[in-house]
DSSP file (Angstrom, degrees, kcal/mol; ACC not computed):
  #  RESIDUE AA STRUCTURE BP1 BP2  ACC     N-H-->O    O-->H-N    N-H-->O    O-->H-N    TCO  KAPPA ALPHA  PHI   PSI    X-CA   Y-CA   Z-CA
    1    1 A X              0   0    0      0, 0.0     2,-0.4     0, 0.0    16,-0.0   0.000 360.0 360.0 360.0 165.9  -12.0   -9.4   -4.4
    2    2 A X        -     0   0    0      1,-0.2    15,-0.1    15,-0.1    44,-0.1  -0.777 360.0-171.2-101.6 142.9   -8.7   -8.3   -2.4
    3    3 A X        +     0   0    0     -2,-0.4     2,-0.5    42,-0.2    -1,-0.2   0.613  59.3  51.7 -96.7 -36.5   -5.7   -8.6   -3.7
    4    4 A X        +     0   0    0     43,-0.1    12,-0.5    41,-0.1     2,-0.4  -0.755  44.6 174.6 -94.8 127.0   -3.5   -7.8   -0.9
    5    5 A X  E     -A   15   0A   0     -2,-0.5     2,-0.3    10,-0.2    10,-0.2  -0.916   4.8-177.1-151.1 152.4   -2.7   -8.6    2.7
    6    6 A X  E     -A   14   0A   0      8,-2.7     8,-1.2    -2,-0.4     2,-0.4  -0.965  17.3-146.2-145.3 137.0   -0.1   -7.6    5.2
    7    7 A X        -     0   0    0     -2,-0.3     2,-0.2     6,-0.2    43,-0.2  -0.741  25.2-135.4-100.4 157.8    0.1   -9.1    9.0
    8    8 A X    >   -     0   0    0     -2,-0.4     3,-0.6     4,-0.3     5,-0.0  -0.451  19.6-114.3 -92.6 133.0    1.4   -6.5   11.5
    9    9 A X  T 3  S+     0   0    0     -2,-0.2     4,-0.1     1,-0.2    -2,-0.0   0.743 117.4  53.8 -18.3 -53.2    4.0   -7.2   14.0
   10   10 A X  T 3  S-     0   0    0      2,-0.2    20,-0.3     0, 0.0    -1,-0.2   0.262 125.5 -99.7 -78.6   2.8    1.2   -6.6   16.3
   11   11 A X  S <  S+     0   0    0     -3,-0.6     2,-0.2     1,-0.2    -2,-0.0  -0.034  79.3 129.2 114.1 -56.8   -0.8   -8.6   15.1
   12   12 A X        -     0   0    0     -5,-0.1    -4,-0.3     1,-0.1    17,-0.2  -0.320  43.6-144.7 -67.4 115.9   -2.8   -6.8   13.2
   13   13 A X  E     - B   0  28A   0     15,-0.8    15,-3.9    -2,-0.2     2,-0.4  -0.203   5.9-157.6 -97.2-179.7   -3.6   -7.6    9.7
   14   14 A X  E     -AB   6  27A   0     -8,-1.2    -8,-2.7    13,-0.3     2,-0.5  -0.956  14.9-160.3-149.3 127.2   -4.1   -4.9    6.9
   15   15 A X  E     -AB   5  26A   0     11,-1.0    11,-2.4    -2,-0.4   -10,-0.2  -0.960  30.5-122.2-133.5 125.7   -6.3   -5.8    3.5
   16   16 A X  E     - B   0  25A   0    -12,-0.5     9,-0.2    -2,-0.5    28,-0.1  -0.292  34.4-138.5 -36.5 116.6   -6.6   -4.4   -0.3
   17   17 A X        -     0   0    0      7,-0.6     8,-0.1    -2,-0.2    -1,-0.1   0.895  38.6-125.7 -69.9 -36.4  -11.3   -3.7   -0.1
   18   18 A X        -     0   0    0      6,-0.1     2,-0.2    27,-0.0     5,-0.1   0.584  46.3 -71.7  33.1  34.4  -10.9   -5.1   -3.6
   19   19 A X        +     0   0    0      3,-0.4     2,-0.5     5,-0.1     3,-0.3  -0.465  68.2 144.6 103.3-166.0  -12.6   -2.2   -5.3
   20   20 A X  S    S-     0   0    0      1,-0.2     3,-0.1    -2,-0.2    -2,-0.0  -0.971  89.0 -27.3 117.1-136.9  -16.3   -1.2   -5.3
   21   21 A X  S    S+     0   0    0     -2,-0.5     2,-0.4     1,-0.2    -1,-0.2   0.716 141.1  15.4 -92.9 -37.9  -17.2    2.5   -5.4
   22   22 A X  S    S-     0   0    0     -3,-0.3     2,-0.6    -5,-0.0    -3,-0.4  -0.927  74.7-128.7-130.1 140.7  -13.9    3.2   -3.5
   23   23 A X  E     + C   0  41A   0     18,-0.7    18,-1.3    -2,-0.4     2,-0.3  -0.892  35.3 175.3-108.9 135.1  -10.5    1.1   -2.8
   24   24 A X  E     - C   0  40A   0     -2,-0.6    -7,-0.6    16,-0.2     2,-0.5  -0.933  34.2-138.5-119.9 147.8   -9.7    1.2    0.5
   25   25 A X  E     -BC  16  39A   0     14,-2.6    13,-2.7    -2,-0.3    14,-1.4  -0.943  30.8-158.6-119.8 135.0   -7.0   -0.5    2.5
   26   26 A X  E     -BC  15  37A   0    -11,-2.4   -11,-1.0    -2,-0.5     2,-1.0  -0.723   5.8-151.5-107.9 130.7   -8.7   -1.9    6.0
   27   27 A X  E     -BC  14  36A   0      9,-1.2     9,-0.9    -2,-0.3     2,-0.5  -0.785   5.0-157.2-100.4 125.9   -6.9   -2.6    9.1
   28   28 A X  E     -B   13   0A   0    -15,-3.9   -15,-0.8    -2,-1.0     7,-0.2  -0.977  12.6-140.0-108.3 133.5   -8.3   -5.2   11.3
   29   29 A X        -     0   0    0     -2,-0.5     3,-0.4     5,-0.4   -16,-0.2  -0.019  13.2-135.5 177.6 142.7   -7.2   -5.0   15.0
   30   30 A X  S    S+     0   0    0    -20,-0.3   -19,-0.1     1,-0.2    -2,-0.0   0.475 106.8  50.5 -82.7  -8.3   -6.5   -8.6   16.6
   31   31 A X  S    S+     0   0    0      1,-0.0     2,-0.2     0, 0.0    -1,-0.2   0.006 111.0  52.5-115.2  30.5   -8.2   -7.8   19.6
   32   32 A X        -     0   0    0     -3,-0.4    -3,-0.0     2,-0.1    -1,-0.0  -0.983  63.5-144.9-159.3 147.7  -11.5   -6.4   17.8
   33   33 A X  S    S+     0   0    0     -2,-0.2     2,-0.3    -5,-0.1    -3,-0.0   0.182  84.3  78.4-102.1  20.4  -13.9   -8.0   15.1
   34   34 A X  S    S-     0   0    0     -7,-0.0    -5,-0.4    -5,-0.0     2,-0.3  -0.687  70.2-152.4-107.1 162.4  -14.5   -4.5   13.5
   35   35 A X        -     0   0    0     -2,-0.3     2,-0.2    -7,-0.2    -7,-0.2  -0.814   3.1-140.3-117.4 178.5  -11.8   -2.7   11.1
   36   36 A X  E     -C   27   0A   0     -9,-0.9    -9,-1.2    -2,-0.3     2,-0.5  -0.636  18.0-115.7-119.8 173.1  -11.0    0.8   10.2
   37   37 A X  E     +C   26   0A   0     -2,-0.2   -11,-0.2   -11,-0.2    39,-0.1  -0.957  33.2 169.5-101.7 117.2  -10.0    2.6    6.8
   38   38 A X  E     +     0   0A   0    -13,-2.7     2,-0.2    -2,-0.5    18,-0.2   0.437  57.7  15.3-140.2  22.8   -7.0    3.7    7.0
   39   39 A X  E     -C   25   0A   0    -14,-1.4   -14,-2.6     2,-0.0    -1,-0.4  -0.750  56.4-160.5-165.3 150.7   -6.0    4.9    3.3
   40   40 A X  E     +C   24   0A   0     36,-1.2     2,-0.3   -16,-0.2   -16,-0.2  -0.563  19.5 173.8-130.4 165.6   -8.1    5.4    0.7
   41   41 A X  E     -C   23   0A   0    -18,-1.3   -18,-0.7    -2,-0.3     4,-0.1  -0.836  34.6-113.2-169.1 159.3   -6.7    5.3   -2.7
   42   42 A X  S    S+     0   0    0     -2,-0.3     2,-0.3   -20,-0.1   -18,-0.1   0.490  94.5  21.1 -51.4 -33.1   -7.6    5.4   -6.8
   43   43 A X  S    S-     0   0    0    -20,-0.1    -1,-0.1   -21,-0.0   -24,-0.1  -0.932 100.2 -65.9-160.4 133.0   -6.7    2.4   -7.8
   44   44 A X        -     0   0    0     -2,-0.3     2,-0.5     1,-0.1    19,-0.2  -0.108  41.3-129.1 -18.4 122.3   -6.0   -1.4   -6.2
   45   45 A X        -     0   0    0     15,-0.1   -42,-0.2     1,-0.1     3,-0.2  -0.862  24.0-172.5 -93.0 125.8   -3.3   -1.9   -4.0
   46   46 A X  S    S+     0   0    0     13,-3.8     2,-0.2    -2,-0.5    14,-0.1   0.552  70.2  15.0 -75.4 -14.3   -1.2   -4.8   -5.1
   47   47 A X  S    S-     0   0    0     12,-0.2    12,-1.6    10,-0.1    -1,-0.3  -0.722  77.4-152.9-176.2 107.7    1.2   -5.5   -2.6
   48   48 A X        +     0   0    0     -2,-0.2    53,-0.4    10,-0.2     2,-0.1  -0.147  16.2 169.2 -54.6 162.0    0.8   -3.8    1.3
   49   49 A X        -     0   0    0      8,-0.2     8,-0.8   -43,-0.1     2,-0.4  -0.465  20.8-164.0 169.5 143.7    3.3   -3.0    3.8
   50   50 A X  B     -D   56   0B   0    -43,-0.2     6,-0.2     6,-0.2    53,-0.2  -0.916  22.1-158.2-119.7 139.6    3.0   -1.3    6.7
   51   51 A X    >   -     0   0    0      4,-2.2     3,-0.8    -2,-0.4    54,-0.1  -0.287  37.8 -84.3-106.1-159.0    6.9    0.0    8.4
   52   52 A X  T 3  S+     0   0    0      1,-0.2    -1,-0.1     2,-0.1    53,-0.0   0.272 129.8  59.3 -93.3  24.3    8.3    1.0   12.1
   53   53 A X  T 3  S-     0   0    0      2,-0.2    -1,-0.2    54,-0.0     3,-0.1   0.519 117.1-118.6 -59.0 -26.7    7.1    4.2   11.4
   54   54 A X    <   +     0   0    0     -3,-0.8    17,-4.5     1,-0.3     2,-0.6   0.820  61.6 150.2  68.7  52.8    3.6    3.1   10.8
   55   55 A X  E     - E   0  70B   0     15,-0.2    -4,-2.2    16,-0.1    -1,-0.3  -0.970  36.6-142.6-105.9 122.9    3.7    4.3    7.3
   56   56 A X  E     -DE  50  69B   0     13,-1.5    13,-3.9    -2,-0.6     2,-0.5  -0.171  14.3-159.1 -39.8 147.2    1.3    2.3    4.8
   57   57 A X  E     - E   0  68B   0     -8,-0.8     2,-0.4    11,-0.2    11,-0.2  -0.965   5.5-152.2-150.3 147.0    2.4    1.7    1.8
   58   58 A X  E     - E   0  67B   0      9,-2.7     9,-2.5    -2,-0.5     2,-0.4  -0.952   8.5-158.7-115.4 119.7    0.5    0.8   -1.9
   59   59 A X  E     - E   0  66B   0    -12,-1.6   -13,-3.8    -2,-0.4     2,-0.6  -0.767  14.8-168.8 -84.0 131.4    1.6   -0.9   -4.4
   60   60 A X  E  >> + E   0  65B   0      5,-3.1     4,-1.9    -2,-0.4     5,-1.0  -0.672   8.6 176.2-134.2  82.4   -0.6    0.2   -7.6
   61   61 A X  T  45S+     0   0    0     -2,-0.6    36,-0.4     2,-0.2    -1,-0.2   0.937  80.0  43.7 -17.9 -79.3   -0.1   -2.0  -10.6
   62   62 A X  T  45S+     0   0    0      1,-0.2    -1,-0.2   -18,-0.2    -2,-0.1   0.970 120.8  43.7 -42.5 -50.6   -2.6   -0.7  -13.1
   63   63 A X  T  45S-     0   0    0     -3,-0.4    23,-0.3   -19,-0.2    -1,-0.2   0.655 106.7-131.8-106.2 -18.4   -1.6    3.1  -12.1
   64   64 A X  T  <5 +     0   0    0     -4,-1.9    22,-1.2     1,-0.3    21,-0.5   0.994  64.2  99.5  76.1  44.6    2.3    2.1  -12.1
   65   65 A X  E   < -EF  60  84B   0     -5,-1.0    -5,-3.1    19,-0.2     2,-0.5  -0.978  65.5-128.1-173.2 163.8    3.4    3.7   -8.6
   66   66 A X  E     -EF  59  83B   0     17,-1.2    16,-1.1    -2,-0.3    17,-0.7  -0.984  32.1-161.6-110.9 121.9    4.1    3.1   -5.1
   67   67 A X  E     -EF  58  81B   0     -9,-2.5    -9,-2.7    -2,-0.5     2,-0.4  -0.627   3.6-148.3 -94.4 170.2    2.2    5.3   -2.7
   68   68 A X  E     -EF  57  80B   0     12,-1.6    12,-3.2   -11,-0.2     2,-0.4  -0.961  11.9-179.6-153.5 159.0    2.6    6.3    1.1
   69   69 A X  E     -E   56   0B   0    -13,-3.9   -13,-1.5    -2,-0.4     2,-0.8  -0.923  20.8-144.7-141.3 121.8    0.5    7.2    3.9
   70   70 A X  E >   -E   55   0B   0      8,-0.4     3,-1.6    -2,-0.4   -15,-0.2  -0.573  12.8-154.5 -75.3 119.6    1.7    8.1    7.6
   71   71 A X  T 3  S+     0   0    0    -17,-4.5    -1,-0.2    -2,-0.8   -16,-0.1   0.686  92.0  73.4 -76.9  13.2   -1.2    6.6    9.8
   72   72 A X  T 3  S+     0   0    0    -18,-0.4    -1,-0.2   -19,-0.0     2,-0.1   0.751  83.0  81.1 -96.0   3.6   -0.1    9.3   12.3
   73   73 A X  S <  S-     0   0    0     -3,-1.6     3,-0.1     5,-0.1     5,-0.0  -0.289  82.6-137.3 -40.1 135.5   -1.8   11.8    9.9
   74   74 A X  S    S+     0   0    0      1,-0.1     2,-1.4    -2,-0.1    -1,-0.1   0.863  77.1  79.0 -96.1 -18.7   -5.6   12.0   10.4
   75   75 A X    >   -     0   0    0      1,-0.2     3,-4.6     3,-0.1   -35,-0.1  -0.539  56.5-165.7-110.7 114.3   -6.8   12.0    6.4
   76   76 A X  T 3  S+     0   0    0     -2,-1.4   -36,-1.2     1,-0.2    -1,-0.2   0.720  87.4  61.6 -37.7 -10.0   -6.8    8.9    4.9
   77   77 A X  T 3  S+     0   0    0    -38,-0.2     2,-1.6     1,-0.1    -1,-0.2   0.408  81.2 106.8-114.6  21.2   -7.1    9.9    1.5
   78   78 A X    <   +     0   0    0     -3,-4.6    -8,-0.4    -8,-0.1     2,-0.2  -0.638  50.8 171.3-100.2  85.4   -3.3   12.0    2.1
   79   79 A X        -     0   0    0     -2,-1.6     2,-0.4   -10,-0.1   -10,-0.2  -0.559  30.1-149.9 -99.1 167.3   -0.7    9.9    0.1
   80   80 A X  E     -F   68   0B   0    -12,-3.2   -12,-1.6    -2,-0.2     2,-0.9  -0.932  14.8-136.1-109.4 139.7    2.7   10.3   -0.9
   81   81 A X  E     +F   67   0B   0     -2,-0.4   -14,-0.2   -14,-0.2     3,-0.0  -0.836  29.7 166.3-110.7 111.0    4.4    8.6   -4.3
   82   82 A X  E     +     0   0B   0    -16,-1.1     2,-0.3    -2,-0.9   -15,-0.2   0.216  62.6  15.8 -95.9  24.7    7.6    7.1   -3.5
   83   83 A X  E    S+F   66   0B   0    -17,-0.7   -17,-1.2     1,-0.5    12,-0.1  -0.982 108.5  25.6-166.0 154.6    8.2    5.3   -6.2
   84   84 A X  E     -F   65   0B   0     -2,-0.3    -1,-0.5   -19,-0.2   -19,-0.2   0.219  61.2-132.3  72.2 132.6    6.9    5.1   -9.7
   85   85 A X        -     0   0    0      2,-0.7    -1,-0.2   -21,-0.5   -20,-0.1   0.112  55.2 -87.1-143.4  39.3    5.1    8.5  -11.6
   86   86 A X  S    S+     0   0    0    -22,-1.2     2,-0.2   -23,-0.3   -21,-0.1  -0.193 104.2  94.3  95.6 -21.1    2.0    7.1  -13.0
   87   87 A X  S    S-     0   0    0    -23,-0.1     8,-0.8     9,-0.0    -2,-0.7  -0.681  71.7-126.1 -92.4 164.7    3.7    5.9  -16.4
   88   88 A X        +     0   0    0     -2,-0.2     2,-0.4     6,-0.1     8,-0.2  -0.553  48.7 137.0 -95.4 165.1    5.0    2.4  -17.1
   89   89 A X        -     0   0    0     -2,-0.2     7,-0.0     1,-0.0    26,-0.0  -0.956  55.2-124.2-179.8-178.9    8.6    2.4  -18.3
   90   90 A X        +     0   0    0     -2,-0.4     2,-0.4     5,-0.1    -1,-0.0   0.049  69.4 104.8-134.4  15.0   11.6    0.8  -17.9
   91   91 A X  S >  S-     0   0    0      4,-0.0     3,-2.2     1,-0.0     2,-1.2  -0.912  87.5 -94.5-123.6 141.5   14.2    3.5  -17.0
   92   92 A X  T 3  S+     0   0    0     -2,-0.4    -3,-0.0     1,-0.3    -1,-0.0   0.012 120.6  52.2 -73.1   7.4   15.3    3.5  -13.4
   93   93 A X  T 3  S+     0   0    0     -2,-1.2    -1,-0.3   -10,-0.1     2,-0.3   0.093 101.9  67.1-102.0  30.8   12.9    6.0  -12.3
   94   94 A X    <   -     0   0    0     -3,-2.2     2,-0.3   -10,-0.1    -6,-0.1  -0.721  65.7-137.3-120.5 164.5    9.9    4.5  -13.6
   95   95 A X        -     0   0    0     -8,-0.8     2,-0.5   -31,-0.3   -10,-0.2  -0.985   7.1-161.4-150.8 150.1    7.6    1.2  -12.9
   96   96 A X  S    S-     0   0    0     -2,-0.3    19,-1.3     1,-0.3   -34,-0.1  -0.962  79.2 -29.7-126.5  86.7    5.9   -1.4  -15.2
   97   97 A X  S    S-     0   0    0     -2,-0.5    17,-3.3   -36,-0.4    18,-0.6   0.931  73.7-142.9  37.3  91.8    3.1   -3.2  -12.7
   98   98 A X        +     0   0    0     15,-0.3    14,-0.2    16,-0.2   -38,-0.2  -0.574  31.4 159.7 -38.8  25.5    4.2   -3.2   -9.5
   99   99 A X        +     0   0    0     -2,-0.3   -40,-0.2   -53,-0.1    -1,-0.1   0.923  42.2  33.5 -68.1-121.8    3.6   -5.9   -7.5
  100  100 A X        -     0   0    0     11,-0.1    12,-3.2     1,-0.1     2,-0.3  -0.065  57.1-170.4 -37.0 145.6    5.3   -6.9   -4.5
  101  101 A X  E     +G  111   0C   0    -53,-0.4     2,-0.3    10,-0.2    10,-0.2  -0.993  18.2 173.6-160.5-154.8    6.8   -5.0   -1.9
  102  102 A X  E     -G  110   0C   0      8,-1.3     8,-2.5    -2,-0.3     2,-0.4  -0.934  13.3-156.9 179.2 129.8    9.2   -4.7    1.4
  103  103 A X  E     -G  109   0C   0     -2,-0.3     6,-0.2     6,-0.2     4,-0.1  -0.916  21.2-135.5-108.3 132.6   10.6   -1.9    3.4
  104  104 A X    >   -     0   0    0      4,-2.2     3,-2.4    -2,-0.4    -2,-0.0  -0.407  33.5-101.5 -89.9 179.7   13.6   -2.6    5.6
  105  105 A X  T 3  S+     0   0    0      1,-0.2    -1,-0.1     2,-0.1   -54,-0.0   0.522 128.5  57.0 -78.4  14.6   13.9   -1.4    9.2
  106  106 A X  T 3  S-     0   0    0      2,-0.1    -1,-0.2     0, 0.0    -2,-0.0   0.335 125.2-104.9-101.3  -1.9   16.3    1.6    7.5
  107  107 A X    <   +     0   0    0     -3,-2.4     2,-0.1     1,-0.1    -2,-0.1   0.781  67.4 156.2  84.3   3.1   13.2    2.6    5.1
  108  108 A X        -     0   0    0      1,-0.0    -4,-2.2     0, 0.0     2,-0.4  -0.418  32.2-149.6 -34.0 128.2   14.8    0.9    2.0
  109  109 A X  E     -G  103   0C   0     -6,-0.2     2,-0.3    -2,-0.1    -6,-0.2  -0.995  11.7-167.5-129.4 144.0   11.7    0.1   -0.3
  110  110 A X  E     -G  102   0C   0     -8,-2.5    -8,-1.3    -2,-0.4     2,-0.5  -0.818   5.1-158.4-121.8 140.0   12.1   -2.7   -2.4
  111  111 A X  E     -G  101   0C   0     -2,-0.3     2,-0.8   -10,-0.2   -10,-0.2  -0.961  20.1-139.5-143.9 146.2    9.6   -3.4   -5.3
  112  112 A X        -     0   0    0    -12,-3.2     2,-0.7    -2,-0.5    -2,-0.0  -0.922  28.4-164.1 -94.8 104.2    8.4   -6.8   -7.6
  113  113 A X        -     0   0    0     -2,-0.8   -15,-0.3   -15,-0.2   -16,-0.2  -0.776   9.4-171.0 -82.4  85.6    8.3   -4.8  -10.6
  114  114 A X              0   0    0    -17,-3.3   -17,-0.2    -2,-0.7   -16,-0.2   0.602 360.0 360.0 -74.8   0.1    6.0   -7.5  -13.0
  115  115 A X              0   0    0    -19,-1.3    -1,-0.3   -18,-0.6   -18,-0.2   0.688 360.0 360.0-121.9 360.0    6.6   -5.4  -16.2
């Protein structure tokens, strides 16, 4: 089941696959009844957001990191970790199930840290 969704300025909403062989996060177009893939990931994303760059971003509970993906890049499966380095912790460059999160229009990223 998906765990995520995030609506688009444009419209356009963007959804957590909720697992399967692969997790993928889908964008679905408001003017089309198809989606795309447009980041592939390891793990569940917990909390979406896409910014005015048109970077994705994942919030990955289980794995304890934030990832990031420029959709003006062509391979989905090329992320970045801005946050978060795969252990849980409690010391200011670490994260404990990630949850929420929210980028301001300066590229601030803000995270619901649940541990």
């Amino acid at each position: 089941s998906q765990t995520s969704i995030f609506a688009a300025t444009t419209g356009d909403i963007y959804i957590d696959s909720g697992g399967g062989t692969s997790y993928d996060v889908q964008q679905w177009n408001v003017n089309s009844a198809n989606h795309t893939v447009v980041m592939r990931v390891q793990d569940r994303c917990y909390g979406l957001f896409v910014d005015i760059l048109e970077s994705i971003y994942c919030a990955q509970s289980s794995s304890n990191q934030v990832l990031k993906r420029s959709m003006n890049e062509s391979d989905i499966n090329q992320t970045t970790t801005v946050a978060g380095n795969g252990t849980a912790g409690r010391d200011p460059h670490l994260l404990d199930q990630p949850r929420g999160i929210f980028v301001t229009d300066q590229l601030d990223l803000y995270v619901a840290d649940c541990g």
